[in-house]
N, C-alpha and C positions, 0 to 999 in steps of 0.2 A: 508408908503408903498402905500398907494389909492395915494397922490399926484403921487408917480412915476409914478404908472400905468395909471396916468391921462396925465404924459408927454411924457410919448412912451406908448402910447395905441396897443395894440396887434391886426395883422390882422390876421384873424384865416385863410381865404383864402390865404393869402400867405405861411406864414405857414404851409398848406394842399401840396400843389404845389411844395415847396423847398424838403416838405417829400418825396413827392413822385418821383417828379426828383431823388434824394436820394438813392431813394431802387431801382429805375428803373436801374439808375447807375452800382449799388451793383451789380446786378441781370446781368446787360449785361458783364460783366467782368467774371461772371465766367460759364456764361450759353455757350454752342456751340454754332454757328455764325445763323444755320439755326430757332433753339429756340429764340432766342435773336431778329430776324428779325419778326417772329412770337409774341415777345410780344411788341414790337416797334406797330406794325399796332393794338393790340388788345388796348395797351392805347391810342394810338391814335384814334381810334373807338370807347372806352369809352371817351374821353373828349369830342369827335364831338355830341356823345351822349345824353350828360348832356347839352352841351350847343342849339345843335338842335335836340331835339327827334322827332319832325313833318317829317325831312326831314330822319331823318337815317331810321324812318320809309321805308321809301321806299324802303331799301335794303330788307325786309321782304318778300317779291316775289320771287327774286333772291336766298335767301335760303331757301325758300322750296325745287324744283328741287338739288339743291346744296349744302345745310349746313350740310348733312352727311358725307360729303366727309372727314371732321374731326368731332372726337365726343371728349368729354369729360366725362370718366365714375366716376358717383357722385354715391356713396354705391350703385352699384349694378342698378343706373338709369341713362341711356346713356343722355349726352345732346349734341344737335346739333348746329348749328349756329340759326335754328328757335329758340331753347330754350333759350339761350341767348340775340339774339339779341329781342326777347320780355320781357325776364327780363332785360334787360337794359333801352329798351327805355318804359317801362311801369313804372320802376322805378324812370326815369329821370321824368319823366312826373308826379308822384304823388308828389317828391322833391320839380319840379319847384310849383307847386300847393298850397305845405306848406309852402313854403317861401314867396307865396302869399296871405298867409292866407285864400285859396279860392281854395279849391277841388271840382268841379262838376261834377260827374259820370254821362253820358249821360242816357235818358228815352230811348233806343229802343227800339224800338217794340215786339222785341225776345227777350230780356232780359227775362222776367217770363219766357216763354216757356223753352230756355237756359237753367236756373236756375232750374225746376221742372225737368228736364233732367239731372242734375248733380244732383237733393238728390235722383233719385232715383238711382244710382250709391251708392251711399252712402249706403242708404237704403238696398243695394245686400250684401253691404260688412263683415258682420255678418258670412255670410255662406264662405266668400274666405278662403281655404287653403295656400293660395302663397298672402297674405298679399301686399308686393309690388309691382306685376303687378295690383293688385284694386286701391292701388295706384297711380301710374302710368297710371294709364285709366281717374281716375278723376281728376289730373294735364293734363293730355290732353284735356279732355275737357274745363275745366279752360283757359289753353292757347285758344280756339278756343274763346273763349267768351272774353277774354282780347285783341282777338284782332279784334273782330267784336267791342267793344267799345272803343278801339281806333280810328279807322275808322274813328268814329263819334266824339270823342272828340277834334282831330286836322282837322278835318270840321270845326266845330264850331268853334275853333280858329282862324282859318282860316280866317275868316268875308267876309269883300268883294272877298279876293280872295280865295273864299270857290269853285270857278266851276275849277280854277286853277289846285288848291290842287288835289281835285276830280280827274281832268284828268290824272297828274301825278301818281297818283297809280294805275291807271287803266294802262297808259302806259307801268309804272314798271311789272306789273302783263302781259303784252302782250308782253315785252321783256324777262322774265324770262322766260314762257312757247315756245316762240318762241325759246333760244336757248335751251334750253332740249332735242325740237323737233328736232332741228340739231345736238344735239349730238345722239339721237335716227336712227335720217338717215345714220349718217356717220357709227355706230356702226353696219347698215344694208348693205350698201354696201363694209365695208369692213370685212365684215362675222367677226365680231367679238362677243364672249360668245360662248356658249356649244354647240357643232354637235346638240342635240334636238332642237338648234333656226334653223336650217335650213327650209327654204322655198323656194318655187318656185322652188323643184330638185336642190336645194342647190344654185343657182343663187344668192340668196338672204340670208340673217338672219332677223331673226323676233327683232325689236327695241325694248330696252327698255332702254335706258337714263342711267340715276344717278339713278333710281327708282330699279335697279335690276332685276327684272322680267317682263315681257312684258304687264301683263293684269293691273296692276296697271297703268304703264306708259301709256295704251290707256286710261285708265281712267283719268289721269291727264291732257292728252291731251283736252279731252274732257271738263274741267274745263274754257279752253278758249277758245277752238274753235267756240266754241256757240256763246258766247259772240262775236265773233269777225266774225262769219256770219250775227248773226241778225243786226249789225250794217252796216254793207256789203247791207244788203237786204235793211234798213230802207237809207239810201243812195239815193241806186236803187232807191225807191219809192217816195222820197221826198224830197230827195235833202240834205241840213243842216237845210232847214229851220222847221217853225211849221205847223201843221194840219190847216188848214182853215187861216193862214197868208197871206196877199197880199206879192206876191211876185215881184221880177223885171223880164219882159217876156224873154222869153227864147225861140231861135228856137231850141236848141240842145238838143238832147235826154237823153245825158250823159254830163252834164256839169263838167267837172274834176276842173276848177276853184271856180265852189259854192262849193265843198270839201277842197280847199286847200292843207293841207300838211296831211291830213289823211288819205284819200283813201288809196294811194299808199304804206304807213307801212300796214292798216291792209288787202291787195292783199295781200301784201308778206308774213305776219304771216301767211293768211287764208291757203296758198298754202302750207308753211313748213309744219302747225298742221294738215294739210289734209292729204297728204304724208303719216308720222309722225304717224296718225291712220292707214289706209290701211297697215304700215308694221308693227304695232304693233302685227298683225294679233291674234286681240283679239276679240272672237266672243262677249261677253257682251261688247267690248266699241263700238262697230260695234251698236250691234245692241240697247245700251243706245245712240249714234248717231240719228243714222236711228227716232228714236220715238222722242227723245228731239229734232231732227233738221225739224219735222213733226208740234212737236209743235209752235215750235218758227214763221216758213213760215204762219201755221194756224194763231196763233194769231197775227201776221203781217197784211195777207189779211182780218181778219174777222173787226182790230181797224183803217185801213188806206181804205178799199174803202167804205164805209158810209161816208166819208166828200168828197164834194163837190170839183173837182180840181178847183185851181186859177186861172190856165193860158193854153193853148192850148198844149204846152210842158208837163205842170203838167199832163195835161188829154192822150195824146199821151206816154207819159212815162207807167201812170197807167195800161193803155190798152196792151203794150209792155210784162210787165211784170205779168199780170193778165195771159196771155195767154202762155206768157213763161212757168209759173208754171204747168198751166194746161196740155201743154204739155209734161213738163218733167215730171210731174207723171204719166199721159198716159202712156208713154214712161217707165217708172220705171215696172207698173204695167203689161204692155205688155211683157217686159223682164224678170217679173220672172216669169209668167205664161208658158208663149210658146217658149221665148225664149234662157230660158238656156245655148244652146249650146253656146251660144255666149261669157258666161261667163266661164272664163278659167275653167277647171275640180277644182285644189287646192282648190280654191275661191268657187264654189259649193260646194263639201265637208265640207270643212272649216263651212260655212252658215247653210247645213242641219243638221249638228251634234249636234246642239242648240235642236232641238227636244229630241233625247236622251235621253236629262236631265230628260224629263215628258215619258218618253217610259214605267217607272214601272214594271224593268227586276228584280229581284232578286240577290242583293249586296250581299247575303252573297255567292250566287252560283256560279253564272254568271264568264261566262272565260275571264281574264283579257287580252289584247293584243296591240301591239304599237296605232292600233288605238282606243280602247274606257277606255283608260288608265286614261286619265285626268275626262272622266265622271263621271267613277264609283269609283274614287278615292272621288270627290268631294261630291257623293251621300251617300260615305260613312260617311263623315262628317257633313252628312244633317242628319244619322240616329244616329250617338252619340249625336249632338245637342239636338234632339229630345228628348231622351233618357232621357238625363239632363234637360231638361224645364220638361219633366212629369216628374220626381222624386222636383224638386224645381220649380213650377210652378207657386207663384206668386210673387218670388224675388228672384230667380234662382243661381248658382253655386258661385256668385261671378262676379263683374265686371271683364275683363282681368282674368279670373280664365279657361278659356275653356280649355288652351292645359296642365292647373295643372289636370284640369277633367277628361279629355280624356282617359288618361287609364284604369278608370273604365268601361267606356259608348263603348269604340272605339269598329269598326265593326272587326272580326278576319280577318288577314293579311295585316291590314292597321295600322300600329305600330306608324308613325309619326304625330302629331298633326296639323302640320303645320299652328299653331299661330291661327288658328281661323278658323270658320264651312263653310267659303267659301259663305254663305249668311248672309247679316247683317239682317233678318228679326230674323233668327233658331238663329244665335249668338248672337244678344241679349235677346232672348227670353230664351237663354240655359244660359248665365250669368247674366243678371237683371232682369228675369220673364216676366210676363205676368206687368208686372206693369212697367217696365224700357224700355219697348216695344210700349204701348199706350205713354206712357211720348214721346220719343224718334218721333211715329207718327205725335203725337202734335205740335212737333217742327217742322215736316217738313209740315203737312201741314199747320202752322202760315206764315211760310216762303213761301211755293207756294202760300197763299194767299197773305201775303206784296206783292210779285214782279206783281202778277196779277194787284193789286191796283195801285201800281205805275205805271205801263204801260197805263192801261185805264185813269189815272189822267194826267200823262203830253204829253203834246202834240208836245214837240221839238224831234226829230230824235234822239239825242243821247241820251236822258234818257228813251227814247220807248225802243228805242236797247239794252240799257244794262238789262234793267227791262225783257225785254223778253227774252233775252240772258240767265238771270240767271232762269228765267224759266225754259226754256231748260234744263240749267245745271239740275237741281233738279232732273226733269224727268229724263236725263240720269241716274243720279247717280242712282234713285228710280228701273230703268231699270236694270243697270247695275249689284248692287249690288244683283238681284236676285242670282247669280251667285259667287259672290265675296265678299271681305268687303273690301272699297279701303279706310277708315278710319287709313291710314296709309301714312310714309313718309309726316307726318305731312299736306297733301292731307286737312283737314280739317281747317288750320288755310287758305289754298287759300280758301278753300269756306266760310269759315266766312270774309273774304276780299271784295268776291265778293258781300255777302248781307249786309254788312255795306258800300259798295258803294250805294245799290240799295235803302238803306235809309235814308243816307245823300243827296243824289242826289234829294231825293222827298222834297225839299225844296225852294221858292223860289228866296233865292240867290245862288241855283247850278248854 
């Protein structure tokens, strides 16, 4: 018997492949044509998979904005194209690893923070009623962290063409949000969702993409917009080249050749995600904008005019654009003081209504009406939140447990929970405590510190830009989410995207 087995030795991988053709077969014969075209491309995507999991990465962009569009419900836990296609390609990748006999989980930076972040998730889970959503919170996070070290571990593979790789998912992430943004515009000019999205006396609807709701969709917006001004600005300032590099002189102000083929994609994105916000007409992404786009321009001018220009161009451009700034915030600042009128009434409104929030009217009395509808609605779910961190106050309700909570805590005639307290400070403070909330902090300030670090460390234009870019981001989000918690639509595996760029990049063969 060993003799035979020695004369026709068995290949397991063919063998694998005849199977699966096989059942694929089976399956297409009796399944309906539009099923059948549907698991054609889903094998097909898993073999691309297994065989390139660096590259199919990059579809991972693309479905965040989009991989809801179909879901897959596994006992009661929705999964989407993100969820997939990170248990594929994180599977393919630990395969190829043991077949190498060589798994190496990347050191980043966030990892601990990450990690300390997710037990105390864990840690809440004692006290959850609804068992599945705490679940469900901590597999979210999980994914967000499986795919911030990914990031880093097909960098690393990467080798010499590690600045390559880098650019391509950075691309992929500025074509995915860029068409969102266009499906967000179209969906505003051709008044498409609910008579409540009407804006501008009905001229217009308020955008909101694949994401469903409008305040999230600015929020997403906002994930790349940053990112793709500060690169816009660091441009302006210096061209491609690095801080203090001799360069080749230049009489032109705006050299469109020392760019290449970049500039002109991220004009085009900057102008769609620009849009894209303003119809979002969402006051926190407006005004998480406004502050993270304050900071990004700040730490621009404060780490490029301390070095010396190189060339008379270098020094003429600086001066150009020192002075632009200054007077477009003049110009900002004059506008909102005295000159209001200028800015449409809607747009006023819209802007003043942000105050409200801290007005300190009485939720349980106060007369509801079309206009302070969304306030007091949101205040009310700032006072159940509360409610629930003082009764579980140093590991609170349950991760993902708020809207199991909510009936107990809710303020009278606000019945709906609507998924969470509408600030990620009160919701996690009302579902993982006073201890899932520092944890949570930690992370974000480890993170505002990495991007700080990277920016003052390299000195080339595009790893300043991304690094202050994602700075931005933070701040928006830190801004935004006073208001919101945009930890949704999988919203969180793009920004663990963007901070496993911002520390692969700090490397130096990016």
């Amino acid at each position: 018997m060993t003799a035979l087995l020695r004369r026709f030795p068995l290949d397991l991988s063919g063998l694998g492949a005849v199977a699966l053709a096989l059942a694929v077969g089976l399956a297409c014969a009796r399944l309906p044509v539009t099923t059948t075209a549907l698991l054609l491309i889903g094998v097909a995507g898993g073999l691309l998979t297994l065989l390139w999991p660096a590259w199919a990465f990059l579809l991972l962009p693309l479905a965040v904005p989009f991989g809801e569009l179909r879901t897959l419900n596994l006992g009661g836990l929705a999964a989407g194209g993100v969820e997939a296609l990170l248990a594929g390609v994180a599977g393919a990748w630990l395969l190829r690893g043991l077949a190498r006999r060589r798994v190496v989980i990347p050191r980043g930076p966030l990892v601990v923070p990450f990690l300390l972040f997710i037990g105390a998730l864990l840690l809440s889970l004692p006290n959850a009623t609804a068992v599945p959503s705490g679940l469900k919170e901590v597999v979210k996070w999980g994914e967000i962290l499986a795919a911030y070290l990914l990031v880093l571990a097909f960098a690393d593979e990467a080798g010499r063409r590690r600045g390559v790789y880098l650019a391509a998912v950075g691309g992929a992430i500025i074509l995915g949000a860029t068409l969102e943004g266009l499906s967000g515009v179209a969906q505003s000019v051709l008044r498409l969702g609910p008579p409540s999205y009407a804006i501008l006396g009905g001229r217009l609807w308020r955008a909101f993409g694949e994401m469903g709701q409008p305040n999230p969709f600015g929020g997403y917006i906002n994930l790349t917009l940053l990112p793709v001004l500060s690169g816009l600005l660091g441009w302006v300032l210096v061209g491609t080249g690095s801080f203090g590099a001799v360069q080749r002189p230049s009489h032109r102000l705006l050299n469109l050749r020392e760019a290449g083929w970049v500039v002109i994609p991220l004009l085009g994105a900057g102008a769609v995600l620009g849009l894209a916000l303003v119809l979002s007409w969402s006051r926190g992404a407006w005004l998480g904008a406004a502050v993270g786009g304050g900071v990004v321009v700040l730490g621009w001018l404060l780490l490029t005019l301390g070095w010396p220009p190189t060339t008379q161009a270098a020094a003429t451009r600086r001066r150009a654009v020192t002075a632009l700034w200054g007077v477009g915030l003049g110009g900002l600042l004059v506008l909102l003081v005295s000159a209001t009128n200028l800015v449409p009434a809607s747009v006023q409104g819209r802007l003043g209504s942000v105050t409200e929030y801290f007005g300190g009217f009485d939720v349980l009395n106060v007369e509801v009406t079309d206009e302070n509808f969304a306030v007091v609605e949101r205040v009310a779910h700032w006072y159940a939140a509360a409610g629930m961190w003082a009764d579980y106050f140093w590991t609170g309700v349950g991760a993902g447990n708020y809207a199991a909570a909510y009936p107990a805590y809710r303020v009278p005639r606000w019945i709906n929970p609507l998924g969470h307290a509408h600030n990620v400070y009160l919701n996690l403070g009302a579902e993982t405590g006073l201890i899932g909330l520092l944890a949570y902090l930690a992370l974000l300030v480890a993170a505002l510190r990495r991007s700080l670090q990277v920016a003052a460390r390299r000195r080339d234009a595009a790893r300043r830009g991304l690094a202050l870019g994602v700075l931005g981001v933070l701040v928006a989000l830190s801004i935004h989410q006073l208001f919101d918690v945009l930890y949704v639509h999988s919203m969180g595996v793009h920004l663990a995207l963007l901070l496993g760029l911002v520390d692969a990049a700090d490397s130096d063969a990016a």
